[in-house]
C-alpha positions in Angstrom: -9.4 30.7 18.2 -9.7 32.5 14.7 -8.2 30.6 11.6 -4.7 32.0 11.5 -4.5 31.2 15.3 -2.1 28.1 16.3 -1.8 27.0 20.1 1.8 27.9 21.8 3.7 25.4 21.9 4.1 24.0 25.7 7.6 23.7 26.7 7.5 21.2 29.5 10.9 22.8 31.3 9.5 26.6 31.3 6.0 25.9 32.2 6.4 22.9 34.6 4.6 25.0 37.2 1.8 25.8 35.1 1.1 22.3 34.6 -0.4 19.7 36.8 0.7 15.8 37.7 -2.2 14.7 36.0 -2.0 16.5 33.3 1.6 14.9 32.5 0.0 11.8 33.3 -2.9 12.0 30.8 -0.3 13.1 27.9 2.0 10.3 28.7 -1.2 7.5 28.3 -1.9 9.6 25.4 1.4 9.3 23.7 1.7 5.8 24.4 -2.2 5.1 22.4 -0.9 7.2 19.7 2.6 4.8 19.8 0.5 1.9 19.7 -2.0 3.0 16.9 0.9 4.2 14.7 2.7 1.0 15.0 -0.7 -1.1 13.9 -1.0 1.6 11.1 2.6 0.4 9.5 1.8 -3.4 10.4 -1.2 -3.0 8.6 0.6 -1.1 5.8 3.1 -3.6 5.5 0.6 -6.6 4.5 -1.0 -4.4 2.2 2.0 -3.7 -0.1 2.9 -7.3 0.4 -0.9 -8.4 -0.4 -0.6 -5.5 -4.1 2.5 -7.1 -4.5 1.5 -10.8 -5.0 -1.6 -9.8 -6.3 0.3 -8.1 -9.0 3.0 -10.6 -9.8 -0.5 -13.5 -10.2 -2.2 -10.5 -12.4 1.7 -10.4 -14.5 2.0 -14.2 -14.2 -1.4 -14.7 -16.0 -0.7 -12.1 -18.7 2.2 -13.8 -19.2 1.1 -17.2 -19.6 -1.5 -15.9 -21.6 1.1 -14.3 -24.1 2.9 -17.5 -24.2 0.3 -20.1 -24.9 -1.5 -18.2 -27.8 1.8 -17.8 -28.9 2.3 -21.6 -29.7 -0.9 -21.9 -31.5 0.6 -22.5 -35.1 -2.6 -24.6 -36.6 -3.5 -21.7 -39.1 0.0 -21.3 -40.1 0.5 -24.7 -41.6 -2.6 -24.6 -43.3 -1.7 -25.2 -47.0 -3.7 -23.8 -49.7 -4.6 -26.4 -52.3 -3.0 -26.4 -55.4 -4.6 -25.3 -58.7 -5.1 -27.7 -61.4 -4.8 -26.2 -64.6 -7.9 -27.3 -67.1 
């Protein structure tokens, strides 16, 4: 095939003739493996946005706590200067 060709499309209703029983069979085993893979593919995609997203809020959480507790540190900002004496 060159690299503009595409296969025809096989209608299953025109070409039944053309086509033997094991043939059909063979595409329907293959549908069903692709079925199956495809449906592991969006399990596994699933738990892997789920994993990002607690992974991400613990990332946010600690930022946050971060933020919070450095906030409250006040030690330098009650530091009084001492006082001058005048001579």
């Amino acid at each position: 095939m060159g690299v503009n060709e595409q296969m025809k499309k096989v209608d299953l209703m025109k070409d039944k003739a053309n086509i033997s029983r094991t043939t059909i069979d063979y595409m329907k085993v293959v549908e069903k493996e692709n079925l199956r893979r495809v449906q592991a593919l969006q399990k596994l995609r699933q738990r892997n946005i789920g994993t990002g997203l607690m992974l991400g809020a613990g990332v946010l959480g600690i930022y946050f706590y971060t933020i919070f507790a450095v906030r409250q540190e006040k030690f330098l900002d009650d530091f009084d200067e001492p006082a001058t004496t005048s001579n």
